[in-house]
C-alpha positions as CSV (number, residue, x, y, z in Angstrom):
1,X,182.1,119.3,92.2
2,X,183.5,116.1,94.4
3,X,183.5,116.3,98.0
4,X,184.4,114.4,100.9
5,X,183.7,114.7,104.7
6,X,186.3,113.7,107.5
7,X,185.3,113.7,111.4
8,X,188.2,115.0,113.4
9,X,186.1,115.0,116.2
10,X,182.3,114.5,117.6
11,X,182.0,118.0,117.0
12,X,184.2,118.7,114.1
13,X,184.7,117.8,110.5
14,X,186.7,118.6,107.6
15,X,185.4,119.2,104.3
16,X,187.7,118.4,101.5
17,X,186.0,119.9,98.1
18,X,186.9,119.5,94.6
19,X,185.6,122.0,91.9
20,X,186.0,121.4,87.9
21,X,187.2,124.9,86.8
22,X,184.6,125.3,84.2
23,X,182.3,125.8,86.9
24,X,184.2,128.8,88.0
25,X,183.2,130.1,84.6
26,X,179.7,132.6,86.0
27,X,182.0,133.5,89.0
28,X,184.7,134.8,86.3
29,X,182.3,136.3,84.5
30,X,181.4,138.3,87.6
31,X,184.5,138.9,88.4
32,X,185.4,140.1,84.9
33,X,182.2,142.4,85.0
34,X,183.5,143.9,88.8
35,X,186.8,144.5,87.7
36,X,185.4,146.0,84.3
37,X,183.1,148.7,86.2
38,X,185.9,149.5,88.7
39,X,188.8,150.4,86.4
40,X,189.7,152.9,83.7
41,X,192.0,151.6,80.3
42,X,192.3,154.6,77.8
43,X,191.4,153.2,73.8
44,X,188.1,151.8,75.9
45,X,184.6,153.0,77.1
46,X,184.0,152.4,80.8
47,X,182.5,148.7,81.2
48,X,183.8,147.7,78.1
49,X,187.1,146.3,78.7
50,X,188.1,143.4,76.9
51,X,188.9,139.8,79.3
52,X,192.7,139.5,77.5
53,X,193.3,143.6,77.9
54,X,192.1,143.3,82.1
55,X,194.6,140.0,82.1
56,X,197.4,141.5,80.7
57,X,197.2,144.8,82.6
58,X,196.1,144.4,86.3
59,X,196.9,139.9,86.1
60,X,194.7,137.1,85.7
61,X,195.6,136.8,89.1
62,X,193.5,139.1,90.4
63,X,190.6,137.9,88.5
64,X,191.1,134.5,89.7
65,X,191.1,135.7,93.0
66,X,187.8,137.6,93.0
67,X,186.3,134.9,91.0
68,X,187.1,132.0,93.6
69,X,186.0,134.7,96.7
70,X,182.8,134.4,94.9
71,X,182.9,131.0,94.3
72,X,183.6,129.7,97.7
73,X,180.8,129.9,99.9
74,X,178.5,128.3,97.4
75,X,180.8,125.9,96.7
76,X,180.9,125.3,100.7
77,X,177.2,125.4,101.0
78,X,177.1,122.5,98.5
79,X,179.0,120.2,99.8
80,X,177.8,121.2,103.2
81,X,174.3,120.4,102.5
82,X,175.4,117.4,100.3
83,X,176.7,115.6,103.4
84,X,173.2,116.8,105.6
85,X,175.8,118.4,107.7
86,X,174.2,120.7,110.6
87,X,177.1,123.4,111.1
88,X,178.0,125.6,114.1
89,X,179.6,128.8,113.3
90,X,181.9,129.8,110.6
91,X,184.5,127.1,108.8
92,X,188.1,127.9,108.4
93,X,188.6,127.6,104.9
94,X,192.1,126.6,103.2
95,X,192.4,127.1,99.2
96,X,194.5,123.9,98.5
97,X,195.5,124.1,95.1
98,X,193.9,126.5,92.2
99,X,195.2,125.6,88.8
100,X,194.2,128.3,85.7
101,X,191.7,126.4,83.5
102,X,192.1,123.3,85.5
103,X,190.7,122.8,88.9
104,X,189.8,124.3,92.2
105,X,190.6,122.2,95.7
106,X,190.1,123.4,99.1
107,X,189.2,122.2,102.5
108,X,186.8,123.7,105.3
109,X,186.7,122.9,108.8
110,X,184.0,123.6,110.8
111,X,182.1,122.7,114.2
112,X,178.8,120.3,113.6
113,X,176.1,119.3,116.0
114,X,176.8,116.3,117.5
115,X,175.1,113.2,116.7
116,X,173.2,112.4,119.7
117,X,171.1,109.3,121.3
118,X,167.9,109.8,123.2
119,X,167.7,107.1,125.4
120,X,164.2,105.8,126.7
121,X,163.5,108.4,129.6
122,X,159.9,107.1,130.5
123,X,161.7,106.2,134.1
124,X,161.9,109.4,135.1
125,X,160.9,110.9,138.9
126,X,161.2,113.9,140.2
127,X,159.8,115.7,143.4
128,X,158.5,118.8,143.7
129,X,156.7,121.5,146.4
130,X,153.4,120.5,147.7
131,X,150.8,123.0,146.7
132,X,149.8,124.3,150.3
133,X,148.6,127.8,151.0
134,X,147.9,128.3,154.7
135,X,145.9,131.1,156.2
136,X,148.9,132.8,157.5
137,X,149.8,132.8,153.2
138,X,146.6,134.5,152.7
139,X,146.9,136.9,155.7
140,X,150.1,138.3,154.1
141,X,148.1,138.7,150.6
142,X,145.7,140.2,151.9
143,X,147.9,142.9,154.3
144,X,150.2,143.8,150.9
145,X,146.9,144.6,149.4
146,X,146.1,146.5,152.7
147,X,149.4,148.1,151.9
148,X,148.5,149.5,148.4
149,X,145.3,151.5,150.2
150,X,147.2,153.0,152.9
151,X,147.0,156.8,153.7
152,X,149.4,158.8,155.0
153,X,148.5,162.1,157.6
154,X,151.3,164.5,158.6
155,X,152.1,164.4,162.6
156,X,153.7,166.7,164.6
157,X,156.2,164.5,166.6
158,X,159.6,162.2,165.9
159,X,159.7,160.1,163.1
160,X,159.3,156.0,163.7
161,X,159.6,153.0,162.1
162,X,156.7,152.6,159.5
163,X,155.8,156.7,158.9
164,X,156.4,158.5,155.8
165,X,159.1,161.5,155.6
166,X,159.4,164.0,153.5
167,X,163.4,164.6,153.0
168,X,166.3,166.8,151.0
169,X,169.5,164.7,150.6
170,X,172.9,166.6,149.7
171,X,176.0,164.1,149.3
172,X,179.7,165.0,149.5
173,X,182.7,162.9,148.2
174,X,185.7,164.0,149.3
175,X,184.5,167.2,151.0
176,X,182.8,168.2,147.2
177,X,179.1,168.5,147.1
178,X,178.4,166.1,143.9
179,X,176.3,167.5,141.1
180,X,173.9,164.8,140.5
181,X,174.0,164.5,144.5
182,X,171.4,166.9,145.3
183,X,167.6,166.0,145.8
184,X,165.0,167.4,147.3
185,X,161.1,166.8,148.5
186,X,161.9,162.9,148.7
187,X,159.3,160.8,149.4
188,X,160.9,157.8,151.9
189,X,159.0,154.9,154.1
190,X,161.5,154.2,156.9
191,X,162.5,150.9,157.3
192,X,161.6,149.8,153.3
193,X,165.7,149.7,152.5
194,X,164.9,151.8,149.3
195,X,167.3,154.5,149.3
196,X,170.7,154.6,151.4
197,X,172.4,152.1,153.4
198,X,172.1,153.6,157.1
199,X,169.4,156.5,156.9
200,X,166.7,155.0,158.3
201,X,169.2,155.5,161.7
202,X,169.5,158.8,160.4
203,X,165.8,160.2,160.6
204,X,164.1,157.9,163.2
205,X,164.1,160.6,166.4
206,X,164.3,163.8,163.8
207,X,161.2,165.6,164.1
208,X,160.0,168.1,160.7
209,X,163.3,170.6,160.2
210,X,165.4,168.4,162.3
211,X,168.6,167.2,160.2
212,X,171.5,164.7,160.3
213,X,174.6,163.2,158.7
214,X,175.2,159.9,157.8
215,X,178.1,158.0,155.6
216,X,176.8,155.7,153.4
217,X,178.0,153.6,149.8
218,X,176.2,155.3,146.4
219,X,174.4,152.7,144.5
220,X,174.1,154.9,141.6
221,X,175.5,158.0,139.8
222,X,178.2,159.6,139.3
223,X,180.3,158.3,142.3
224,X,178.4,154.7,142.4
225,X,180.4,152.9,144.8
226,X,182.2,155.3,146.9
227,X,181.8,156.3,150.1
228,X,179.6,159.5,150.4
229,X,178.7,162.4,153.8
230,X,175.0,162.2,153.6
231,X,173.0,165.3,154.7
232,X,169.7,164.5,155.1
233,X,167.0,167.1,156.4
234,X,163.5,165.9,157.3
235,X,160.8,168.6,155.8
236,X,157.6,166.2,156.7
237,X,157.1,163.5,158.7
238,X,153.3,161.5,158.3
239,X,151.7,158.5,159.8
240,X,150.7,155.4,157.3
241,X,146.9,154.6,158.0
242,X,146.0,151.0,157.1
243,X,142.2,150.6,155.8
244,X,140.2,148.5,158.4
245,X,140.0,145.1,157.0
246,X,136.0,144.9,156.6
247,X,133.5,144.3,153.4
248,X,133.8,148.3,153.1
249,X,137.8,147.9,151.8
250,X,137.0,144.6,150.0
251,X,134.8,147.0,147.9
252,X,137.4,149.5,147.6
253,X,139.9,147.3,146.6
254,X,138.6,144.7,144.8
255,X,135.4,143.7,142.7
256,X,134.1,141.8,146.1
257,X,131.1,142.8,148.1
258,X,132.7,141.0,151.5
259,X,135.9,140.6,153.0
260,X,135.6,136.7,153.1
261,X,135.0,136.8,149.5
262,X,138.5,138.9,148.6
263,X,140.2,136.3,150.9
264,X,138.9,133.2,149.0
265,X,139.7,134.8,146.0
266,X,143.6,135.8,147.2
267,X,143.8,131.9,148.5
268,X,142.6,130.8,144.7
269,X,145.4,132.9,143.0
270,X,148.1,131.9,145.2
271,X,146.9,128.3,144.7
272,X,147.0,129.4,141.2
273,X,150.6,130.8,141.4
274,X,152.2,127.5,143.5
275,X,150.8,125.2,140.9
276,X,152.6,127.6,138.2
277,X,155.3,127.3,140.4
278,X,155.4,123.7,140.6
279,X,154.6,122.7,136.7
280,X,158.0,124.8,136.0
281,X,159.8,122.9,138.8
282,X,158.7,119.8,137.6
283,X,160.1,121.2,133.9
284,X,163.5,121.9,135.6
285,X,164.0,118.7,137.8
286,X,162.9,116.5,134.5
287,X,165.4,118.6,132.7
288,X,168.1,118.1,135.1
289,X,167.3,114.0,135.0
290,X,167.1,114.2,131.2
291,X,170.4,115.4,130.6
292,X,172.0,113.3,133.0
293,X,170.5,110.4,131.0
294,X,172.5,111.5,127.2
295,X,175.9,112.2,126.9
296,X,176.4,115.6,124.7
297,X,179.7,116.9,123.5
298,X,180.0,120.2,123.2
299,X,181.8,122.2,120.7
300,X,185.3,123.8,121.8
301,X,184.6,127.0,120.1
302,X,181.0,127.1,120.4
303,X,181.8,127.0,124.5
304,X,183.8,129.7,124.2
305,X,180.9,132.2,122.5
306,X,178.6,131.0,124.6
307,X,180.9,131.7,128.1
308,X,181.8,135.0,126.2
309,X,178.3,136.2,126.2
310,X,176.7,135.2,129.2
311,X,180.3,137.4,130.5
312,X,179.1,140.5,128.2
313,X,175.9,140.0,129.0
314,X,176.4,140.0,132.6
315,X,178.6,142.6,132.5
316,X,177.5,144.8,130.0
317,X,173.7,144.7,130.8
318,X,172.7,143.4,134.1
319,X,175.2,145.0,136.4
320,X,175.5,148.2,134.0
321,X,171.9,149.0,134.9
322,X,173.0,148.5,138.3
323,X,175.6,150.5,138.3
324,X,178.3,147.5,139.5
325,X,181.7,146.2,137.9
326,X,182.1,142.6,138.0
327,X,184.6,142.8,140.6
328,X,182.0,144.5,143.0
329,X,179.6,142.0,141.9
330,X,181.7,139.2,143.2
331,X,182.5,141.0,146.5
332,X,178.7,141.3,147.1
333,X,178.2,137.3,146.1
334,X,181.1,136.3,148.0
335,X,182.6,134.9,144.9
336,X,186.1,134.4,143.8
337,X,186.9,135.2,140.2
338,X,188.0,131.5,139.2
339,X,184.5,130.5,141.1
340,X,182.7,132.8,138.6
341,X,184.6,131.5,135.6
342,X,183.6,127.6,137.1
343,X,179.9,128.4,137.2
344,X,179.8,130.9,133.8
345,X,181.3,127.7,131.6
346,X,178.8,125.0,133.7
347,X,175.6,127.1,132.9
348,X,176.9,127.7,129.4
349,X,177.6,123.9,129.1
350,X,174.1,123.1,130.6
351,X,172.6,125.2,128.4
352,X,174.0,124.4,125.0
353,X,173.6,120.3,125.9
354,X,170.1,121.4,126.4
355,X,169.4,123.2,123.2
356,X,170.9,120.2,121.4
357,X,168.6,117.3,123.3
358,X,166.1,119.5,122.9
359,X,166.0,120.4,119.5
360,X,167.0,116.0,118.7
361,X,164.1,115.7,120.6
362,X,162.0,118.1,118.2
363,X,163.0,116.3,115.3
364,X,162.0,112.6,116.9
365,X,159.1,114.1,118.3
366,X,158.8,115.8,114.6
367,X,156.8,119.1,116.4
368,X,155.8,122.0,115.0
369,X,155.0,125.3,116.0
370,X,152.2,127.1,114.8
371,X,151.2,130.9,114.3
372,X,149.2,130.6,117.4
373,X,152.3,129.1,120.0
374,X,154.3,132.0,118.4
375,X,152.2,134.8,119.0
376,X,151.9,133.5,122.6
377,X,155.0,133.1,123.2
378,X,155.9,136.6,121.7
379,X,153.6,137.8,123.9
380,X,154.9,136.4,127.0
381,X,158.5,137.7,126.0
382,X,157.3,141.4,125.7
383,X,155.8,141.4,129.3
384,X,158.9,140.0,130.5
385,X,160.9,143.0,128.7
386,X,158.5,145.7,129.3
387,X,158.0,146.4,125.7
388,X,155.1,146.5,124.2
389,X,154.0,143.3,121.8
390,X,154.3,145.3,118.7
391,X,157.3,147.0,119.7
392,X,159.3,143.4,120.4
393,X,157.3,142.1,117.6
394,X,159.4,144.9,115.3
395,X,162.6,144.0,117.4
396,X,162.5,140.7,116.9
397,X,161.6,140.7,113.0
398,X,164.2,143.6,112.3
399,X,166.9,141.8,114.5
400,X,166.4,138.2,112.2
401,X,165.5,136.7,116.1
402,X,162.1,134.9,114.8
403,X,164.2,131.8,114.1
404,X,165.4,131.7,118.3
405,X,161.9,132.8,119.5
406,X,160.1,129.4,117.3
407,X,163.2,127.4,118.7
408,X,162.2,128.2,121.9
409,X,158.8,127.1,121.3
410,X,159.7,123.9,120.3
411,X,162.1,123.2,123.0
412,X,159.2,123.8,125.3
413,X,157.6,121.5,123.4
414,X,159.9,119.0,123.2
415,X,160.4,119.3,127.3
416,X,156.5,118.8,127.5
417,X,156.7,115.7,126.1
418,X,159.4,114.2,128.2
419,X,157.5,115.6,131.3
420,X,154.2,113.8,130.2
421,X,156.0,110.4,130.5
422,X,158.0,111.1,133.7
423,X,156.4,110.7,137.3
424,X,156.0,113.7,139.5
425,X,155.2,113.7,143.0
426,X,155.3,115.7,145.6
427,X,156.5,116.4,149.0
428,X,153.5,114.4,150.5
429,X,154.1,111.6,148.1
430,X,151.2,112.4,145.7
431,X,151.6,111.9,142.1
432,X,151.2,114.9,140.5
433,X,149.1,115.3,136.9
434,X,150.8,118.2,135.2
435,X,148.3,117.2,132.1
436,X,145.3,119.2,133.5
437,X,146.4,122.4,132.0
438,X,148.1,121.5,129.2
439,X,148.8,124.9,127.9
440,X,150.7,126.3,131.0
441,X,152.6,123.2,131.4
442,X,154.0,124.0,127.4
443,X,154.6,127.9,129.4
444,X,156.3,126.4,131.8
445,X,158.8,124.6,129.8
446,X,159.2,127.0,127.5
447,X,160.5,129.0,130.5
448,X,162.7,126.4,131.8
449,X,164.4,126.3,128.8
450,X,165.3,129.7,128.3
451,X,166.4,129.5,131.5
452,X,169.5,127.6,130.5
453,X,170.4,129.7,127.7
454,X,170.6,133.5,127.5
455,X,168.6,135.7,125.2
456,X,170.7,135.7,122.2
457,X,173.0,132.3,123.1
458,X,176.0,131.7,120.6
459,X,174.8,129.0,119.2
460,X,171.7,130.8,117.7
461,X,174.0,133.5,116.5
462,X,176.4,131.3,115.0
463,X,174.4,128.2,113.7
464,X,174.5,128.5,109.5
């Protein structure tokens, strides 16, 4: 086999391959052996039909063409991995000339990664937050934790901001009372926004077996999205009771003796959480910086998958759990439709020039990821989905997805390394040392990077 390689573009090649026909001969053999177990010629015992007999009755045409449907994607994977081509997607192949007991020639055209440049990026700065937690921070933490322990005690008077009610809801669309429209012994906390637009108005005054109407927008349902008469009937109404804030409810709540020691500890995590916060800002800004620094081509057609899933994603996923079209998705964002196609092909742009820097960078770097990064990071990814680790362990293994999840690793990786030579300060001009926990910084990344991508991109579903 001869082959050649000719770039059309940065992104885009053709492959123009030449194959001796005497090694089609173990594809015509197969093809033979196919045809054999898949017809019937009377004189001959199933299997057992001469070559020259399946020629002259069904055409050596026929054979030639199973033979070379065979043939072809080996053929391609030679001379694909002869020119130390890395391929996006599928080729288009084109059978240029098949001669009987001569030759084979045909070309493939197919998307590539770019070659790309890293240029030195040791200049980098970026700012980020100051890590500040103030007392009025800690007073909050400490009051949502107060939250959690609150009691509630039924009262006999109008319901107010704040108290708990107990409530049937009926709603009516169109003057029909809708099936799944119907609840009853609801547990509501005016003024949390966790049920219907405009009942809070409804029940503040209404005292236990008082009852009012109200129109409001279903978020869910049957009728999700239309206008709905809301009967709501108030069965209960208590009072929230908030735990004095003393060593007594530090020992309720917590494994503290005194009150003062529950708020150090509240002002450590949320120290804890701001620095989190501000290693994975410092991977994004660096990011942002980075890519500005190397100039990527991207793939027409890889583009296009990748805009085409972030859409069915969207779409499909996010605002089907919600209960939303697109089109009421843009109404609530304030978005146009040509706005949302603008910032769908940026993000899908950012995110495929950062999986090719990224993995350049892995190769340069020449990083690995170990058992150990893996198992972390798989861990990490389960939280986030609310499956258990084995259970996204299994998803992951039976879905072929191990290859994206050790990508991601690296990428982290490779992002960790450009963040170690950059300079972060922050807001108060103080250089910032994101080497002091290694290990979250390589979280961090990791995170950054899959923010630019989605969860099953079309590169990584494409990539051969």
């Amino acid at each position: 086999m001869k082959s050649a390689v000719e770039t059309l573009n940065p992104t885009r090649v053709r492959l123009t391959v030449e194959v001796p026909f005497e090694e089609l001969k173990d594809s015509l053999d197969a093809a033979y052996k196919k045809i054999n177990q898949q017809v019937t010629v009377k004189g001959f015992r199933k299997g057992k039909v001469p070559a020259r007999v399946i020629d002259q009755r069904f055409g050596r045409g026929a054979v030639l063409e199973e033979a070379v449907n065979d043939a072809l994607p080996k053929f391609y994977t030679d001379a694909v991995n002869e020119a130390e081509l890395s391929v996006l997607g599928q080729p288009e192949v084109d059978i240029t000339e098949l001669k009987d007991g001569e030759t084979l020639n045909f070309t493939a055209e197919v998307d590539i990664r770019p070659a790309i440049e890293i240029p030195d990026f040791s200049g980098i700065e970026v700012e980020v937050d100051a890590v500040e937690v103030t007392d009025e921070d800690v007073d909050k933490a400490v009051e949502e934790l107060r939250e959690r322990f609150a009691s509630t005690a039924p009262v006999e008077r109008a319901a107010e901001d704040g108290d708990v009610v107990t409530i049937d809801l009926q709603a009516e669309v169109e003057g029909e009372v809708l099936e799944d429209g119907v609840a009853d012994g609801v547990s509501y906390t005016i003024g949390s926004g966790e049920l219907l637009e405009g009942i809070d108005d409804a029940v503040k005054g209404l005292e236990a077996g008082g009852e009012a109407t109200f129109t409001s927008e279903l978020k869910g349902g049957s009728a999700a999205g239309k206008e709905a008469q809301v009967t709501v009937k108030v069965t209960q109404v208590a009072k929230r009771e908030l735990p004095e804030l003393d060593d007594e409810f530090a020992q309720l709540a917590s494994e503290f003796d005194t009150i003062e020691e529950l708020r150090a500890d509240s002002r450590k995590r949320l120290e804890n959480m701001k620095q989190y916060d501000q290693a994975t800002q410092a991977q994004e800004r660096v990011l942002e910086k980075l890519l500005d620094l190397v100039e990527v081509p991207v793939p027409e057609k890889l583009l296009e998958d990748e805009v085409n899933t972030r859409k069915h994603n969207l779409q499909h996923h996010q605002l089907g759990q919600m209960g939303l079209d697109l089109a009421k998705y843009l109404e609530i964002q304030g978005k146009s439709e040509e706005e949302f196609e603008a910032e769908t092909k940026e993000a899908a742009v950012k995110g495929i020039k950062t999986q090719f820097v990224l993995d350049e960078l892995v190769k340069q770097e020449k990083l690995n990821v170990n058992q150990e990064e893996l198992t972390e990071h798989l861990m990490r990814r389960a939280a986030s989905s609310g499956m258990s680790p084995d259970q996204f362990a299994q998803a992951v293994v039976e879905g072929g997805q191990v290859p994206l999840l050790v990508g991601e690793v690296a990428r982290g990786k490779a992002l960790a390394v450009v963040v170690e030579k950059a300079t972060v300060k922050d807001t108060n001009g103080e250089v910032i040392d994101l080497d002091d926990d290694e290990d979250e910084t390589e979280s961090a990344g990791t995170e950054a990077v899959e923010a630019e991508a989605t969860e099953a991109s079309a590169e990584e579903k494409t990539e051969g």
